[in-house]
Structure formats: structure tokens, C-alpha cells
KESE-675660 format. One record per residue: residue in three letters; x, z, y of N, C-alpha, C in turn. Coordinates in pm, 1 decimal. Layout:
BEGIN
{code->ALA, n_px->X, n_pz->Z, n_py->Y, ca_px->X, ca_pz->Z, ca_py->Y, c_px->X, c_pz->Z, c_py->Y};
...
***
This chain:
BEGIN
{code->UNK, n_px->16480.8, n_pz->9112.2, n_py->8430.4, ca_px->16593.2, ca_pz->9022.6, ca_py->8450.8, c_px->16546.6, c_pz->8910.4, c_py->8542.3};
{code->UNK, n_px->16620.0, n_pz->8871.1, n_py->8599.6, ca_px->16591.9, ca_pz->8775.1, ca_py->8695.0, c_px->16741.2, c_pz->8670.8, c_py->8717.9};
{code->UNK, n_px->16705.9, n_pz->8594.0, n_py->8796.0, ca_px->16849.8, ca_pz->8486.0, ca_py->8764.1, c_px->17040.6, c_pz->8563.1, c_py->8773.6};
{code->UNK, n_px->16966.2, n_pz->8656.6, n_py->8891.0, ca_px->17104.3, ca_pz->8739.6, ca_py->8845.4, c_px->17063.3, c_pz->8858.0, c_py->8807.2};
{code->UNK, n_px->17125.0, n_pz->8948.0, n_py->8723.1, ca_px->17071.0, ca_pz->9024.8, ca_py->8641.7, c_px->17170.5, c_pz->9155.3, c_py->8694.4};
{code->UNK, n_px->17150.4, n_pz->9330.5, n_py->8735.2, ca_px->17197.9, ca_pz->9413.7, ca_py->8774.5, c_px->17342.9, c_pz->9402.2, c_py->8737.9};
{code->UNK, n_px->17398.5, n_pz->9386.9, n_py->8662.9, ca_px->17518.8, ca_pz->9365.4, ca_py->8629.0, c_px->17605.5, c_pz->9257.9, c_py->8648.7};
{code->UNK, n_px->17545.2, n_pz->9167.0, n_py->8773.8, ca_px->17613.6, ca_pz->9067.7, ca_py->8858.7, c_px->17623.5, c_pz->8984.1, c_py->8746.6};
{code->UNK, n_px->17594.4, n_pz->8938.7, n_py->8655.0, ca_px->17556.7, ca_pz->8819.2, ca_py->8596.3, c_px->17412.2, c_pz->8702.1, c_py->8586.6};
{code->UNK, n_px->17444.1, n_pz->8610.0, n_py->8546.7, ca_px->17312.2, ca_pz->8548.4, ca_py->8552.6, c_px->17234.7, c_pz->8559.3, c_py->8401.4};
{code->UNK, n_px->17182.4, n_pz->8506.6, n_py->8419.2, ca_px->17052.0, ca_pz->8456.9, ca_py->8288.4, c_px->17118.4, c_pz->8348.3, c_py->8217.8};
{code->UNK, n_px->17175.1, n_pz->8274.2, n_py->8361.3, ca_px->17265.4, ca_pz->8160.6, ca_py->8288.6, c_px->17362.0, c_pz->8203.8, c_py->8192.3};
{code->UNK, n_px->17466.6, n_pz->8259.3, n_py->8215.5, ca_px->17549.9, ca_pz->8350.0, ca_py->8162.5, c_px->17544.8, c_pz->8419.9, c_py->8066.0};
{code->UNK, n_px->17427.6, n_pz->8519.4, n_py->8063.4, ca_px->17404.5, ca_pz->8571.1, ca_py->7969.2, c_px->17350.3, c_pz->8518.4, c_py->7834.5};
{code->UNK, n_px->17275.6, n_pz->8330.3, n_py->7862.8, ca_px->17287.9, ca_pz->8279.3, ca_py->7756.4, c_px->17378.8, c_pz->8178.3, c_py->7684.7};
{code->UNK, n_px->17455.1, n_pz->8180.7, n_py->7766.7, ca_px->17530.3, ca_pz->8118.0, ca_py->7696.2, c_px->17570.9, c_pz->7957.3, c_py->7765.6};
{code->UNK, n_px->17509.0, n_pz->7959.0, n_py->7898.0, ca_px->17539.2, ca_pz->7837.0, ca_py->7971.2, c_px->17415.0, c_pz->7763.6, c_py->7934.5};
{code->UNK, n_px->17514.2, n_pz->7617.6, n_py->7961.8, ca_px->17419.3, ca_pz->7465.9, ca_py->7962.5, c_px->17345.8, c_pz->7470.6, c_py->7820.6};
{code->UNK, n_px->17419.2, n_pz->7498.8, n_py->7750.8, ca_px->17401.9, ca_pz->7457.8, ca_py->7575.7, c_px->17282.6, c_pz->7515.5, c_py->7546.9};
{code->UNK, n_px->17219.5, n_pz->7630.5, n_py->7572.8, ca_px->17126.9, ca_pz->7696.0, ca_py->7535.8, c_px->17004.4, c_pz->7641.9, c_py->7654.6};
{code->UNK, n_px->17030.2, n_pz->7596.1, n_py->7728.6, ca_px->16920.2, ca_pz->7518.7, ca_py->7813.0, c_px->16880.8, c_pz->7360.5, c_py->7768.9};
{code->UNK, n_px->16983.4, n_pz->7306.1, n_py->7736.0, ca_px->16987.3, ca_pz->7174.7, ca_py->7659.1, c_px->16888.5, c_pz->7226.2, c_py->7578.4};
{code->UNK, n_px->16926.9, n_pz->7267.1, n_py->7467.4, ca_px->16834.0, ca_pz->7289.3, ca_py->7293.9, c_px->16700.9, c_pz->7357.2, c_py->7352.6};
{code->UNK, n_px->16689.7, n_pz->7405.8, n_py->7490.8, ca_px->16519.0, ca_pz->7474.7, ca_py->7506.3, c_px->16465.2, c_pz->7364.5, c_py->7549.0};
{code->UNK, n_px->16530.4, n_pz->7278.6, n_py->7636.1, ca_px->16450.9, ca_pz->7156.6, ca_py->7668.5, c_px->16401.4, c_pz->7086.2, c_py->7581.3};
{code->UNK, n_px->16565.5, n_pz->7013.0, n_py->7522.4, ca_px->16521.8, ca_pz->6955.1, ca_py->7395.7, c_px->16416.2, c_pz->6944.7, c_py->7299.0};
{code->UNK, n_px->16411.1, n_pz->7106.9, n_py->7229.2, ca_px->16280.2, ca_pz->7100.6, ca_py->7181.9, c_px->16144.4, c_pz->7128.3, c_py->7204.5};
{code->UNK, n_px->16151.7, n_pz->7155.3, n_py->7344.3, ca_px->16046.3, ca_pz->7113.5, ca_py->7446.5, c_px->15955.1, c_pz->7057.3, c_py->7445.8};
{code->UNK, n_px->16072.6, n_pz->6915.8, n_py->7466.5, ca_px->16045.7, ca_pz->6776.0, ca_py->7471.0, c_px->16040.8, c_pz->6701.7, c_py->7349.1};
{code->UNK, n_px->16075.3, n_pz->6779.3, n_py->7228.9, ca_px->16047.9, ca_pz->6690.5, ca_py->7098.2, c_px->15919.5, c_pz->6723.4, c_py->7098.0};
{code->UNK, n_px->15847.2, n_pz->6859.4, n_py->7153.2, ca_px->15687.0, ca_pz->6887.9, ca_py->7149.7, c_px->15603.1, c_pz->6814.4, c_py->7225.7};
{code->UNK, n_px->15651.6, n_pz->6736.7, n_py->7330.8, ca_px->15575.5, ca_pz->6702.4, ca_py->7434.5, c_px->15527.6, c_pz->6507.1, c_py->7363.4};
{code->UNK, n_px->15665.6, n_pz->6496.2, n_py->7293.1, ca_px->15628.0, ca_pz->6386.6, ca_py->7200.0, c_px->15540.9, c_pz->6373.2, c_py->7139.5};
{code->UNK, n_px->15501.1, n_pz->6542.9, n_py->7075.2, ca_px->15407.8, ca_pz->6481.2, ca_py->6958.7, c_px->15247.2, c_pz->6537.3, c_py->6984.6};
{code->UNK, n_px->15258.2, n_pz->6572.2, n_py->7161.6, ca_px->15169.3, ca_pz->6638.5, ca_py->7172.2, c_px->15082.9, c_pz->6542.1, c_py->7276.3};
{code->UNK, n_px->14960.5, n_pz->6441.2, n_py->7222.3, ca_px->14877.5, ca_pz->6359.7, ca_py->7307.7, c_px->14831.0, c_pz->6463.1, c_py->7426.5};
{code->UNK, n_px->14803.7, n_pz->6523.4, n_py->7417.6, ca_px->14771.3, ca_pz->6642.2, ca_py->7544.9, c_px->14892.2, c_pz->6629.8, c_py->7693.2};
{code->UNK, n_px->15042.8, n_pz->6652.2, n_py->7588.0, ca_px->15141.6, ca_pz->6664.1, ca_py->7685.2, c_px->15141.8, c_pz->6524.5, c_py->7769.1};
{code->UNK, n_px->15199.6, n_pz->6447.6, n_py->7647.5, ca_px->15247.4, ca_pz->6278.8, ca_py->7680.3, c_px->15162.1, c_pz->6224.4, c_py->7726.0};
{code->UNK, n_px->15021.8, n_pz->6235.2, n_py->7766.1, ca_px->14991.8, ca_pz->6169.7, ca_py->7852.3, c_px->15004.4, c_pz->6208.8, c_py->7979.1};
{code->UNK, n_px->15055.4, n_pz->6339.6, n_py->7999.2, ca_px->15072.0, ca_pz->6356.0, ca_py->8140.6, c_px->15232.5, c_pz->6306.4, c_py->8194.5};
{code->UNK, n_px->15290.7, n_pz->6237.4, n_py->8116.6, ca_px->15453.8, ca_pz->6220.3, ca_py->8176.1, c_px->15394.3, c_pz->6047.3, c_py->8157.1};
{code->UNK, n_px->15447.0, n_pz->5964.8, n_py->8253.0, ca_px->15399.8, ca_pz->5817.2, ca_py->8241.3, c_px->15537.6, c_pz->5701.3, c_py->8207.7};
{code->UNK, n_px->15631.2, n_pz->5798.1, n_py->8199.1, ca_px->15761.5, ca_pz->5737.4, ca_py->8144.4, c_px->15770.8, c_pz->5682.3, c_py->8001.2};
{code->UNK, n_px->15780.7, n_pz->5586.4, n_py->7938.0, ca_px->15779.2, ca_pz->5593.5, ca_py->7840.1, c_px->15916.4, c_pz->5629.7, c_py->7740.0};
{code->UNK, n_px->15998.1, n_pz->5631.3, n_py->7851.8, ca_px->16176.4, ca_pz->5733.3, ca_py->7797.2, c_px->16158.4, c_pz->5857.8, c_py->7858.3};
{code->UNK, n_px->16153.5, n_pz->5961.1, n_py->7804.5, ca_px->16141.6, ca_pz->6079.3, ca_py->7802.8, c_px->16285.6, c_pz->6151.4, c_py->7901.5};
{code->UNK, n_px->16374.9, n_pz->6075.0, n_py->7844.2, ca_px->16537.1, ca_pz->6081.4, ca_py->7872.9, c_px->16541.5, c_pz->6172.5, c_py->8036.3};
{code->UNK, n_px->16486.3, n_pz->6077.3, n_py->8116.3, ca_px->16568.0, ca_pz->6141.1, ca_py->8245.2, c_px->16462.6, c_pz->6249.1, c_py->8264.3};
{code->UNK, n_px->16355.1, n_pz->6311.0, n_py->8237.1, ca_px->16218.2, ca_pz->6408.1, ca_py->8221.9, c_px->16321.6, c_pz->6503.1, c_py->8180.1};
{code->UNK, n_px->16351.0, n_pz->6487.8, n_py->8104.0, ca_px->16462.9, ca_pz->6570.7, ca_py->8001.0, c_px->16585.0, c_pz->6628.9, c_py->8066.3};
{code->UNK, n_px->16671.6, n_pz->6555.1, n_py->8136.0, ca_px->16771.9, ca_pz->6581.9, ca_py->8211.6, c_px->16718.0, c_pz->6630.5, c_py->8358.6};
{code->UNK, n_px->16645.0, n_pz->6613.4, n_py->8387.3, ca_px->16633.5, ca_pz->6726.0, ca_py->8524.9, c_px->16540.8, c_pz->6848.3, c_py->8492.3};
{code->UNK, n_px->16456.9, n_pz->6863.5, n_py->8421.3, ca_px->16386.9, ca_pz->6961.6, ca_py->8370.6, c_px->16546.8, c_pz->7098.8, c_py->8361.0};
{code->UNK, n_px->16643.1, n_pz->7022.0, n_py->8269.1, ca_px->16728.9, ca_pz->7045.5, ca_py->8209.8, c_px->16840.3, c_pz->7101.2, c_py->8325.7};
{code->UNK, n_px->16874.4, n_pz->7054.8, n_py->8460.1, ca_px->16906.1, ca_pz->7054.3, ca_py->8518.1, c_px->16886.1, c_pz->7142.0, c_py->8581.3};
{code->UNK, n_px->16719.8, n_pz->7133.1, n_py->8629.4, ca_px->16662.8, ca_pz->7266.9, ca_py->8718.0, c_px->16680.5, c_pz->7397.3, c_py->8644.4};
{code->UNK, n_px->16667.5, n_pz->7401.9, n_py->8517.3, ca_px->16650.6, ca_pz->7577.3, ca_py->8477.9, c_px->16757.8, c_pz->7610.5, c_py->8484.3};
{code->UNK, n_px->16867.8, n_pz->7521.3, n_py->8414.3, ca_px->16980.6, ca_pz->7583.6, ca_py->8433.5, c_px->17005.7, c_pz->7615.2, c_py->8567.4};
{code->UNK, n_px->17030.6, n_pz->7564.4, n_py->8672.1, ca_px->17043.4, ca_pz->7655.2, ca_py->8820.9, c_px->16963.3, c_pz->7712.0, c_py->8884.4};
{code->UNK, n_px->16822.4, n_pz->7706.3, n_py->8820.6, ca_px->16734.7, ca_pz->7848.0, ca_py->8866.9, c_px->16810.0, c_pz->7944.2, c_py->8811.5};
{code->UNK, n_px->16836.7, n_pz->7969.5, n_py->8680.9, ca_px->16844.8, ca_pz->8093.0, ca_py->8629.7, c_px->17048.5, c_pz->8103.0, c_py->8664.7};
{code->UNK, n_px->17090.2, n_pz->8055.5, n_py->8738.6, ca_px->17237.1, ca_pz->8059.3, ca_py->8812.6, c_px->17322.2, c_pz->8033.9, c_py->8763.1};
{code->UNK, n_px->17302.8, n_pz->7882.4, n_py->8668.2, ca_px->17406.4, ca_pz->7779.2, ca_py->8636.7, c_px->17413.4, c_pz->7706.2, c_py->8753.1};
{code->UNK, n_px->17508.4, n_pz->7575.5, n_py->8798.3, ca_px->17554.1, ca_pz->7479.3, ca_py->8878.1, c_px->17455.0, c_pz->7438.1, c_py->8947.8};
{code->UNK, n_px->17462.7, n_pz->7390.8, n_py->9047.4, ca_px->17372.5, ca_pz->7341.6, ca_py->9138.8, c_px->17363.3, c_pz->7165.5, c_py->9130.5};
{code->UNK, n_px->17349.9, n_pz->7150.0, n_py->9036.1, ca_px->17385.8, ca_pz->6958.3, ca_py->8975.2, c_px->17237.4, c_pz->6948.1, c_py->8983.2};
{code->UNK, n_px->17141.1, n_pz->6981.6, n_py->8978.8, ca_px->17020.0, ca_pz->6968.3, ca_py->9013.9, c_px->16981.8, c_pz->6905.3, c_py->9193.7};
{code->UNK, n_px->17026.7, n_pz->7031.5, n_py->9250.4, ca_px->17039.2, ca_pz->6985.8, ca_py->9401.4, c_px->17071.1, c_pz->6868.1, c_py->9429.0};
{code->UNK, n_px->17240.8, n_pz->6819.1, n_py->9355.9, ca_px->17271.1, ca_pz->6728.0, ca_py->9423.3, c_px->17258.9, c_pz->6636.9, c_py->9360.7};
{code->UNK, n_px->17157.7, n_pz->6599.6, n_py->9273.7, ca_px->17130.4, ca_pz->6483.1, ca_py->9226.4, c_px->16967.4, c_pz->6448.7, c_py->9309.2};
{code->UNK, n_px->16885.0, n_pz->6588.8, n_py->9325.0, ca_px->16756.0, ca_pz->6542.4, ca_py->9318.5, c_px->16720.2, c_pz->6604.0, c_py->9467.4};
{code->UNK, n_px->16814.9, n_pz->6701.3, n_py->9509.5, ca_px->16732.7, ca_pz->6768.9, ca_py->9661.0, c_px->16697.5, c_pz->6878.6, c_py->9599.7};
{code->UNK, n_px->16612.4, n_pz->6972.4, n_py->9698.2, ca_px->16526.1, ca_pz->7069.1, ca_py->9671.1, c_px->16453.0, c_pz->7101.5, c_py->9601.0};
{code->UNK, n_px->16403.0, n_pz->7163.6, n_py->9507.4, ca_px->16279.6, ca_pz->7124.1, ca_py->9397.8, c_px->16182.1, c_pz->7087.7, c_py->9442.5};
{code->UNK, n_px->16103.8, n_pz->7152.5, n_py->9506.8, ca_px->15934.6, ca_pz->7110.8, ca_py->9559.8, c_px->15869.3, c_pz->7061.1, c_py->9453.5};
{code->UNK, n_px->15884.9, n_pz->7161.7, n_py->9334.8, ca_px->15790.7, ca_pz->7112.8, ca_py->9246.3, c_px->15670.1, c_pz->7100.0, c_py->9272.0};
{code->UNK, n_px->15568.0, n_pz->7178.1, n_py->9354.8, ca_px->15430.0, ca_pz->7163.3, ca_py->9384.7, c_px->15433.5, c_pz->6981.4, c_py->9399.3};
{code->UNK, n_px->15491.5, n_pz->6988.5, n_py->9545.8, ca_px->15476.2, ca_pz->6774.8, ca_py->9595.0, c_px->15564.8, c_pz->6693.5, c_py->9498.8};
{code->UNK, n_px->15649.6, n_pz->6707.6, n_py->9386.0, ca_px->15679.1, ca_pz->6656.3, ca_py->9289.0, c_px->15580.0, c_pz->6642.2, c_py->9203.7};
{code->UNK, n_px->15500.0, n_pz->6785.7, n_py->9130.9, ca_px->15425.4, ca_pz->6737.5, ca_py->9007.5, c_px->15267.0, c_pz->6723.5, c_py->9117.9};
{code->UNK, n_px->15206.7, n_pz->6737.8, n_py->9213.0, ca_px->15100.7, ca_pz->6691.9, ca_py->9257.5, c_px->15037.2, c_pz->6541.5, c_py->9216.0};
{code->UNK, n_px->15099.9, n_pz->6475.7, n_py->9206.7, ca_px->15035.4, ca_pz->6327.2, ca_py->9124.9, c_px->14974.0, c_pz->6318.4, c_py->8992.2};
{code->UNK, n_px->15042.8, n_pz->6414.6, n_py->8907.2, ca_px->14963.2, ca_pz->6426.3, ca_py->8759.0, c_px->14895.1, c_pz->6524.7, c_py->8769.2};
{code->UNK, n_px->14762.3, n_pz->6523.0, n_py->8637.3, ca_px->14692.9, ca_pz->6576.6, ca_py->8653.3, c_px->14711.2, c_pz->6674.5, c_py->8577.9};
{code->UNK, n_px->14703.4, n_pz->6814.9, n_py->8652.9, ca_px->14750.9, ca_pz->6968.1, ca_py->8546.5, c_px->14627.4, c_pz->7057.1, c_py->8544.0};
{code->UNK, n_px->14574.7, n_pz->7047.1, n_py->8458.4, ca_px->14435.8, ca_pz->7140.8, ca_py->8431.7, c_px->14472.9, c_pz->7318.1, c_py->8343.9};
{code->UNK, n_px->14391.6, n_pz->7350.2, n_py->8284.2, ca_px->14446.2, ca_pz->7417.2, ca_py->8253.0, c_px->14452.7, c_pz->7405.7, c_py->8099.8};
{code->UNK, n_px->14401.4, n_pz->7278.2, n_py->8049.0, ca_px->14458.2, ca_pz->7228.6, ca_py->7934.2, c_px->14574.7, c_pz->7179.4, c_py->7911.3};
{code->UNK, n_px->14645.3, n_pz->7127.6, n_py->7991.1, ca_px->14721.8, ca_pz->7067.0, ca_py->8000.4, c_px->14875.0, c_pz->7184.1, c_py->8039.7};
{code->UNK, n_px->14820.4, n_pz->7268.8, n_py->8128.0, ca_px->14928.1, ca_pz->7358.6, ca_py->8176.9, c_px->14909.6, c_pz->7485.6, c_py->7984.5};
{code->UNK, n_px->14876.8, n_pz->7489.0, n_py->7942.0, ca_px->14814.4, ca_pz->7576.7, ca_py->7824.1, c_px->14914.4, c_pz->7538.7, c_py->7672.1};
{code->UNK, n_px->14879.8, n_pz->7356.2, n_py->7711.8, ca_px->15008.8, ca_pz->7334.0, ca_py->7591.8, c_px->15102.4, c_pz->7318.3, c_py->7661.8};
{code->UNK, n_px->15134.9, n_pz->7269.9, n_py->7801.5, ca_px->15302.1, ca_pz->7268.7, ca_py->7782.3, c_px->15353.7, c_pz->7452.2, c_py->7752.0};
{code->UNK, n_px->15261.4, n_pz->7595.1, n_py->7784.1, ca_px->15330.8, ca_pz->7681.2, ca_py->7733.9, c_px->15319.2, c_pz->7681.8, c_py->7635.7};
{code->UNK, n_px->15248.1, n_pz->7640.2, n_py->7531.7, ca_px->15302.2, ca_pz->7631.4, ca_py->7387.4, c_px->15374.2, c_pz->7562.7, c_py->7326.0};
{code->UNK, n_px->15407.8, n_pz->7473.6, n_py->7421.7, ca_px->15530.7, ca_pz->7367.9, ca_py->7362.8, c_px->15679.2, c_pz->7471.1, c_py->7425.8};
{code->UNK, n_px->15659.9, n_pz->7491.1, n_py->7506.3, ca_px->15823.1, ca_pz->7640.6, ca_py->7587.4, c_px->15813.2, c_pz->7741.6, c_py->7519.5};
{code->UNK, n_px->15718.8, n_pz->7808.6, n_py->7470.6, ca_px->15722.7, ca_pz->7925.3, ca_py->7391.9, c_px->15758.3, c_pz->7870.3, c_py->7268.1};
{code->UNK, n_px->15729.9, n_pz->7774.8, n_py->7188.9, ca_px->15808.0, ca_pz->7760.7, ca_py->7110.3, c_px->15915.3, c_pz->7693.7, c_py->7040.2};
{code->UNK, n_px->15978.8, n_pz->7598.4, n_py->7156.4, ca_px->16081.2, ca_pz->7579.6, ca_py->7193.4, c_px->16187.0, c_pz->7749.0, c_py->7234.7};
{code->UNK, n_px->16114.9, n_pz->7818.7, n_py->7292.7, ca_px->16212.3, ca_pz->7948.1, ca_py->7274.1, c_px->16207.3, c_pz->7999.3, c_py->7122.0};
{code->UNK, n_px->16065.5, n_pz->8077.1, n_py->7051.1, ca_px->16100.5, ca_pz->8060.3, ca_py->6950.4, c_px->16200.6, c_pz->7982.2, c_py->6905.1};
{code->UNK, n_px->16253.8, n_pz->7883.8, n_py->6864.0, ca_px->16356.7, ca_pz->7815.6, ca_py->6795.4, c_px->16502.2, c_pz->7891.8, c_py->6850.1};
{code->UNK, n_px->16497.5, n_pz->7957.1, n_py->6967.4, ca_px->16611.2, ca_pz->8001.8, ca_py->7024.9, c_px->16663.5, c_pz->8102.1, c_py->6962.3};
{code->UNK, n_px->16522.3, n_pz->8207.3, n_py->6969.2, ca_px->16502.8, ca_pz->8355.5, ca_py->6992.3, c_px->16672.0, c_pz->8399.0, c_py->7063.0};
{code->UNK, n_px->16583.4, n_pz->8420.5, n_py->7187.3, ca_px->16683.6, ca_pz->8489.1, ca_py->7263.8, c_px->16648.1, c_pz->8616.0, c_py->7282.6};
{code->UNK, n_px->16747.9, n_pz->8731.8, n_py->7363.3, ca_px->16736.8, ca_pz->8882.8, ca_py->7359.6, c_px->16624.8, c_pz->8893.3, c_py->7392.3};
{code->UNK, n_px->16528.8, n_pz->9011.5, n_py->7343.7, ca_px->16408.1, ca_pz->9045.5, ca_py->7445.9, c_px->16383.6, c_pz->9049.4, c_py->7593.3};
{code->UNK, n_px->16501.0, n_pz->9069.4, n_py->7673.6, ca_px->16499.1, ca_pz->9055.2, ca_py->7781.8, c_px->16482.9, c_pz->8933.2, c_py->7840.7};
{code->UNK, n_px->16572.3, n_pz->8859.9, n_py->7803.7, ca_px->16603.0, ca_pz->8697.2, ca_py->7817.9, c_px->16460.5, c_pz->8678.4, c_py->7788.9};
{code->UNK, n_px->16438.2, n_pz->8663.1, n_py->7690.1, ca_px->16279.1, ca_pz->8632.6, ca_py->7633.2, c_px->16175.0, c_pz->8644.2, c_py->7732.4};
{code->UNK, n_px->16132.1, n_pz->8743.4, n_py->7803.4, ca_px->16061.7, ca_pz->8776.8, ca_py->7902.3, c_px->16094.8, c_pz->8755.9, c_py->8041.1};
{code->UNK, n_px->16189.6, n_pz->8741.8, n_py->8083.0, ca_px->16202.0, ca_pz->8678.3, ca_py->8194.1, c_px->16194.0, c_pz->8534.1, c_py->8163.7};
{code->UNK, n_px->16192.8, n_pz->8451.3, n_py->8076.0, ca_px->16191.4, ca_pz->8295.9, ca_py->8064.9, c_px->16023.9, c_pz->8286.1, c_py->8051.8};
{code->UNK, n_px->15969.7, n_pz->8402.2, n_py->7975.0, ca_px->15861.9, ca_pz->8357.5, ca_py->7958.9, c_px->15721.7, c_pz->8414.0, c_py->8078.3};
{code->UNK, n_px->15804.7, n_pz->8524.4, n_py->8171.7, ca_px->15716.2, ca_pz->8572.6, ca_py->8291.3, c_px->15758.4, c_pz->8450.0, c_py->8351.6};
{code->UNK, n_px->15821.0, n_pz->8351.8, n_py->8353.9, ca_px->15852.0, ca_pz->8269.4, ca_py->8463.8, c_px->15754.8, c_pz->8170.9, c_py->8456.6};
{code->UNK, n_px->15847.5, n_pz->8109.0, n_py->8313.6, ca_px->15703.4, ca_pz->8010.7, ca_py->8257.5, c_px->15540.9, c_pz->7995.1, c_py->8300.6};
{code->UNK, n_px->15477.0, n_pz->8145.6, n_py->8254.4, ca_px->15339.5, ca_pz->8141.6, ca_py->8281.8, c_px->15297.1, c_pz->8114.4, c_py->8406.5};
{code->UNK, n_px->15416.4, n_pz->8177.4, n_py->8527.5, ca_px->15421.8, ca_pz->8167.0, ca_py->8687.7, c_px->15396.8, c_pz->8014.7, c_py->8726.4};
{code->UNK, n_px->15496.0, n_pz->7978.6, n_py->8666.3, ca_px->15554.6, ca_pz->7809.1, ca_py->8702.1, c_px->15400.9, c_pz->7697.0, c_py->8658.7};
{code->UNK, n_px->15367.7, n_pz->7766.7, n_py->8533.2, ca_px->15246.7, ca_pz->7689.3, ca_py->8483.2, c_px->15148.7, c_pz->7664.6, c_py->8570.6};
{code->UNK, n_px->15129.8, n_pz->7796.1, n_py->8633.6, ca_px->15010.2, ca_pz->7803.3, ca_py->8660.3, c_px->15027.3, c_pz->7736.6, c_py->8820.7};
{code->UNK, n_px->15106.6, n_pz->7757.7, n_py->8881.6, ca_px->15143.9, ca_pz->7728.5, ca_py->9002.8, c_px->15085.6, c_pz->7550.6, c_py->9014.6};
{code->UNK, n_px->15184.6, n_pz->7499.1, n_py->8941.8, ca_px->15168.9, ca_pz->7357.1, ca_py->8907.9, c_px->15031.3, c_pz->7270.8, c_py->8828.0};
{code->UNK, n_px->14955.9, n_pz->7439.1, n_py->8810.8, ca_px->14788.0, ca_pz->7368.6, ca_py->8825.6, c_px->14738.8, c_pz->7253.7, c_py->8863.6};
{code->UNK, n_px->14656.0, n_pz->7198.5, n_py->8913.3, ca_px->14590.0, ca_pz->7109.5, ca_py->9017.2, c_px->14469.6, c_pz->7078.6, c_py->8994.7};
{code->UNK, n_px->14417.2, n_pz->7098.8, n_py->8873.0, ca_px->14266.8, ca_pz->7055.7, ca_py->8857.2, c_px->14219.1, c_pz->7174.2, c_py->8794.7};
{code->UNK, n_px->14109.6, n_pz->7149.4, n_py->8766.4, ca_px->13996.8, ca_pz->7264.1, ca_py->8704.6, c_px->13973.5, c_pz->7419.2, c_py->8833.6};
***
């Protein structure tokens, strides 16, 4: 599966929209709270707007609205997250904070694996140290 899926739907779609991207962030980000590993790599001390574009982007990667674009531009996550430091400690728990933030979802197996082949992609991409 991929953002649009053979049957001319999206990922978006198939879960159910915004709502099901909200609650993956969400508890995401309730992990990233309690995780000294995570939170020190975000330097915000309101989590809030971290939250809403994170929130923003998946949903129109996976081919919800493009409200991402026009709030923030292009992604360029590489020259976005290049300032903090992403090791592979650091890239290691945020997938254990998304994996189980999906856990809490459990979405179809399919869904499941395309969120989570992406994930490991995205992690690792956004490396920078080690």
C-alpha cells in the first residue's frame, strides 16, 4: 500500500481520514513527553504546534488535504530536522514511540505496514549523527 492504494483510494481514506492521524500523533506525542531521550530533541517547550504539523504532514503524505503545504511549503524534512541531533538512539525511540502509538490504533495489516515501512525509511533518513 502506498498513499494511493490499487483501488484508487488513499491510506488516508482507507483510515478513516484526519481522526485516525490526530490519535497516532497524539499518542506519539504523549510518548515523546515522557520520553527524556525524545524531549530533549524537540526544544519547544509546547509540544502543540510539533503536534499539528507532524499531524498535518502524514495526513497528506498518505493523500489527505494539502493544509500542510499551505501552511508550511514543501516538506524538506532533511533541512528542517538537520539542526537536531538524530543518532541512532534517538531515531530508535521515536520508532518506539510510532509503533506504539499505532499499536493503540491497530490498524489493518496492510495499513500497518505501509505506516510502519515508512516510518523505519523516514527514521533513518533523518539520521544525522553516529
Amino acid at each position: 500500500m502506498t498513499s494511493d492504494t490499487a483501488a484508487g483510494g488513499t491510506l488516508y481514506e482507507a483510515v478513516g481520514g484526519m481522526a485516525f492521524f490526530e490519535a497516532l500523533v497524539g499518542g506519539f506525542y504523549d510518548r515523546v513527553e515522557a520520553d527524556p531521550v525524545l524531549r530533549a530533541v524537540y526544544p519547544e517547550e509546547d509540544l502543540g504546534p510539533a503536534r499539528h504539523r507532524l499531524t498535518l504532514f502524514l495526513a497528506q503524505y498518505w493523500g489527505g488535504p494539502d493544509d500542510y503545504d499551505r501552511e508550511r511549503g514543501a516538506p524538506r524534512l532533511r533541512m528542517r530536522h538537520f539542526t537536531f541531533t538524530v543518532g541512532s538512539e534517538q531515531r530508535d525511540h521515536w520508532l518506539a514511540a510510532m509503533s506504539a502509538s499505532l499499536d493503540d490504533l491497530s490498524p489493518v495489516p496492510e495499513v500497518r505496514q505501509a505506516l510502519d515501512t515508512y516510518f523505519a525509511m523516514g527514521a533513518e533518513a533523518l539520521r544525522n549523527q553516529d
